[in-house]
MDAnalysis code that builds the backbone (N, CA, C; Angstrom):
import MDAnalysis as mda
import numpy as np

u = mda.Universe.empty(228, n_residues=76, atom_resindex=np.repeat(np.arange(76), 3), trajectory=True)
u.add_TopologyAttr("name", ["N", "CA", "C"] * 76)
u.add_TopologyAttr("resid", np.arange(1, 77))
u.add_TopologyAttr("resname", ["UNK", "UNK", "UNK", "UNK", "UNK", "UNK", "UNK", "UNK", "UNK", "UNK", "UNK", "UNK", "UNK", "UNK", "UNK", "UNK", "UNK", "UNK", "UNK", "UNK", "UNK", "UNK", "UNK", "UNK", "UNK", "UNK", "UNK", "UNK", "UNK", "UNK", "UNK", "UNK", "UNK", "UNK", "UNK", "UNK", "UNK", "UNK", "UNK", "UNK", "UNK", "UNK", "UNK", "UNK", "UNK", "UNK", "UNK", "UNK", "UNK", "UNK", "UNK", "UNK", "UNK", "UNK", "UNK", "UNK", "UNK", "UNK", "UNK", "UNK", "UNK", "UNK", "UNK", "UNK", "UNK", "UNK", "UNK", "UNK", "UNK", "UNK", "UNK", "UNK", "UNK", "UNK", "UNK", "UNK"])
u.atoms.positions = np.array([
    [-22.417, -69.008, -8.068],
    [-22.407, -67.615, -7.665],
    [-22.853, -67.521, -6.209],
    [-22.144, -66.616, -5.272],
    [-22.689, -66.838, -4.112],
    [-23.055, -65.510, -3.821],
    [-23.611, -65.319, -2.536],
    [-24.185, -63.799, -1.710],
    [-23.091, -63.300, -1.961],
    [-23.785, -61.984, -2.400],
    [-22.570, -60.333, -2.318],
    [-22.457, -59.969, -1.025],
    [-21.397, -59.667, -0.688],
    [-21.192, -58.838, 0.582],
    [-21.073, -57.289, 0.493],
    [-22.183, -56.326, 0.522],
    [-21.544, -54.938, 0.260],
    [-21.560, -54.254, 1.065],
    [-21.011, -52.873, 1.267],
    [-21.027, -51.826, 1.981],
    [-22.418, -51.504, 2.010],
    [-23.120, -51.485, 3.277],
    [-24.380, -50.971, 3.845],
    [-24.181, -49.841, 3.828],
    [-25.692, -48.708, 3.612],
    [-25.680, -47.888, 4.016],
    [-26.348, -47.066, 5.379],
    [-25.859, -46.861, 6.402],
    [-26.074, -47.272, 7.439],
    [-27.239, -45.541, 8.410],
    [-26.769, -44.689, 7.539],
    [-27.322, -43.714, 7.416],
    [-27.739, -42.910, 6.408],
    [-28.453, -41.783, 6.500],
    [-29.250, -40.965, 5.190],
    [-27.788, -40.280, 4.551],
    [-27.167, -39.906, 5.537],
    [-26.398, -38.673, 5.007],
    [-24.609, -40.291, 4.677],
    [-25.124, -41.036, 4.844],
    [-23.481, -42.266, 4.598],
    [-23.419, -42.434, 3.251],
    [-22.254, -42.024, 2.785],
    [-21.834, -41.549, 1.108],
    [-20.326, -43.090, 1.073],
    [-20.221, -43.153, 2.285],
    [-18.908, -44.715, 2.109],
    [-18.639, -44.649, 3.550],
    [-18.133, -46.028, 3.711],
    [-17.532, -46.372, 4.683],
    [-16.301, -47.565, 4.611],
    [-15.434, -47.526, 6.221],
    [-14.149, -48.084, 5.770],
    [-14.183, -49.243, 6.265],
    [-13.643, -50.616, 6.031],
    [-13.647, -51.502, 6.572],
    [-12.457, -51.901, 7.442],
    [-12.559, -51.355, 8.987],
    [-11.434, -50.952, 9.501],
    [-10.881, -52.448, 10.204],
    [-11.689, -53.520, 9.967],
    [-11.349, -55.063, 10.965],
    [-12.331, -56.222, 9.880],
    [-11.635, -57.153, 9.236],
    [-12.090, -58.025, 9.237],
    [-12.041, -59.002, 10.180],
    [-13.204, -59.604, 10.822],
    [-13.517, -60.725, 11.860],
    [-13.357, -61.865, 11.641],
    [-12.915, -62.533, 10.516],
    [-13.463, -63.854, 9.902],
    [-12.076, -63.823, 9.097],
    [-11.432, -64.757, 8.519],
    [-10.121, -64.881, 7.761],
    [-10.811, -65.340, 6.684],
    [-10.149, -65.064, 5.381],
    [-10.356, -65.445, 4.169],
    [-10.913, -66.876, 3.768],
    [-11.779, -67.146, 3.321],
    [-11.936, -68.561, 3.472],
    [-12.464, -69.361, 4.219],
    [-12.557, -68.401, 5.425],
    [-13.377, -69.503, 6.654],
    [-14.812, -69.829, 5.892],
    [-15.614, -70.427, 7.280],
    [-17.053, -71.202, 6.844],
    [-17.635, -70.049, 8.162],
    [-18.292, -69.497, 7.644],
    [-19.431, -68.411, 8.231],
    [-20.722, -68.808, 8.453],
    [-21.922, -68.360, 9.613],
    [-23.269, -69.073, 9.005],
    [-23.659, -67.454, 9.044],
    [-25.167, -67.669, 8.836],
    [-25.888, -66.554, 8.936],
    [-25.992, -65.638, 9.771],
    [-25.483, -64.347, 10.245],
    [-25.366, -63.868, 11.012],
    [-24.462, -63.492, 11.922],
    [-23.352, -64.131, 12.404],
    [-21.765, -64.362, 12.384],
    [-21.271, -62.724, 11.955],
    [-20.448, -62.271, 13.245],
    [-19.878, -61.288, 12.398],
    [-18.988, -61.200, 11.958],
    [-19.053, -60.355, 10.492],
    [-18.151, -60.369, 9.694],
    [-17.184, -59.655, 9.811],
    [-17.458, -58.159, 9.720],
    [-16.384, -57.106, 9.745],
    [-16.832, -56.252, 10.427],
    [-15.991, -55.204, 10.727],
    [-16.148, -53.772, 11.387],
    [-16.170, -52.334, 10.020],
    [-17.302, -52.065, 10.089],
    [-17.497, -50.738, 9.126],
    [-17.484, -49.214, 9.866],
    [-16.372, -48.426, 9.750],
    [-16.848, -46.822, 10.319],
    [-17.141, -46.194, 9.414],
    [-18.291, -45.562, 9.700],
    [-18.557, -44.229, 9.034],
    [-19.035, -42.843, 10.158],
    [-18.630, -41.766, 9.631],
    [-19.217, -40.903, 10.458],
    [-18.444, -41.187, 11.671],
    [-17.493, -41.699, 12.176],
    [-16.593, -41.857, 13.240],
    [-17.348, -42.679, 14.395],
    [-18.136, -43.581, 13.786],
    [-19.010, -44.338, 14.422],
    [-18.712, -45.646, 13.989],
    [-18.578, -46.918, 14.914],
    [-18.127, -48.333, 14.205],
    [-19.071, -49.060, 14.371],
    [-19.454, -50.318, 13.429],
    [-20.646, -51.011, 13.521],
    [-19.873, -52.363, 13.360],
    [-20.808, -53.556, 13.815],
    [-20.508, -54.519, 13.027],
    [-21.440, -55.267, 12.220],
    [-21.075, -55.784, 11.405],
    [-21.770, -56.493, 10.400],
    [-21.885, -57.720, 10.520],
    [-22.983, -58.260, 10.452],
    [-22.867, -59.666, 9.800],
    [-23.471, -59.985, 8.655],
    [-23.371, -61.546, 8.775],
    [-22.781, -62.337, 7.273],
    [-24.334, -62.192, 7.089],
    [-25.020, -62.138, 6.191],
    [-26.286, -61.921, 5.326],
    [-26.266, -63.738, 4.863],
    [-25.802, -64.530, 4.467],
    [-25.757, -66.407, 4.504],
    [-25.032, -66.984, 5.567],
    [-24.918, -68.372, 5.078],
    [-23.955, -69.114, 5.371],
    [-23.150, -69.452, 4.069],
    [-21.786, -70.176, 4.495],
    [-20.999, -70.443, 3.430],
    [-19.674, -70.231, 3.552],
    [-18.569, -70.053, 2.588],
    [-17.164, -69.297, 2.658],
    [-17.123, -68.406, 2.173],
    [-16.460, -67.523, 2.947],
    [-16.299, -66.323, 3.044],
    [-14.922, -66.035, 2.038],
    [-14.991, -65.080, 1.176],
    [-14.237, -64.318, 0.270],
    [-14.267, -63.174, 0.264],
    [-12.893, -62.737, 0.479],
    [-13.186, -61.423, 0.894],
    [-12.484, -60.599, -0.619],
    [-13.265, -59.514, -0.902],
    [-12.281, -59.099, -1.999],
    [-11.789, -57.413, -1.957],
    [-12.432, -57.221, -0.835],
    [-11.953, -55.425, -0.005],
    [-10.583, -55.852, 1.052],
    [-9.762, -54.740, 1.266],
    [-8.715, -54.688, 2.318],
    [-9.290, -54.208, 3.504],
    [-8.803, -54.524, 4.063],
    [-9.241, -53.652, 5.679],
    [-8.353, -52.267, 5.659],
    [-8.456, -50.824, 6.586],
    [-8.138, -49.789, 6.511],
    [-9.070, -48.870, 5.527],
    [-9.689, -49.035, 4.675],
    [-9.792, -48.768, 3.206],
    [-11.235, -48.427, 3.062],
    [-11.368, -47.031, 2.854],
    [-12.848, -46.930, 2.199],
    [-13.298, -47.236, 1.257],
    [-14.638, -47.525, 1.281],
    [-15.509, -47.933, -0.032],
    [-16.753, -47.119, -0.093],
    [-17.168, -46.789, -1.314],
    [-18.754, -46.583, -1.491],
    [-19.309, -47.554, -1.394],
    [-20.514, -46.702, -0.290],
    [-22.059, -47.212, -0.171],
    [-22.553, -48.480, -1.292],
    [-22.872, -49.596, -1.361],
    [-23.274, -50.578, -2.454],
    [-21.714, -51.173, -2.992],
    [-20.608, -50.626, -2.558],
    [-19.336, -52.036, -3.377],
    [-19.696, -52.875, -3.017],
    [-19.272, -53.840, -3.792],
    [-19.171, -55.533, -3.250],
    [-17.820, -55.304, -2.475],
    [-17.745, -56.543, -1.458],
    [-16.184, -56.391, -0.462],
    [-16.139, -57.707, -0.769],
    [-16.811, -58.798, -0.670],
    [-17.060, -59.801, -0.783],
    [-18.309, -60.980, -0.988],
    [-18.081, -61.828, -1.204],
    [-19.142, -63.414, -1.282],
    [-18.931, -64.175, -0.257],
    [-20.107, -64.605, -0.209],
    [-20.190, -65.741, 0.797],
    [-20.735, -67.115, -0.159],
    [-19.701, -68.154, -0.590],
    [-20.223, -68.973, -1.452],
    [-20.648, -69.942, -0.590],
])
């Protein structure tokens, strides 16, 4: 079982956000910190990084909102 990757919540009032760029291709080898994706919410873009090291699985699309806490992916 590896690290969850989920939607942060990045503010009080952030109910979901979209994952408008993945940085990393399916499968790559990520370490800690490495960014992962691009999240907007609130018309504001952040980036994320990887919370481990490991391979990266992604299981969200890019374009595509999610609630606050989905899993998008693992980092095994």
């Amino acid at each position: 079982m590896g690290t969850p990757i989920n939607i942060p919540k990045l503010g009080w009032t952030m109910e979901e956000g979209t994952v408008t760029e993945w940085l990393v291709d399916d499968g790559a080898t990520v370490a800690a910190g490495d960014p992962l994706y691009l999240l907007e919410s609130d018309k504001v873009e952040n980036e994320i990084t990887a919370p481990a090291s490991g391979v990266l699985r992604q299981t969200a699309t890019a374009g595509e909102a999610y609630p606050v806490g989905t899993e998008i992916g693992t980092i095994e």
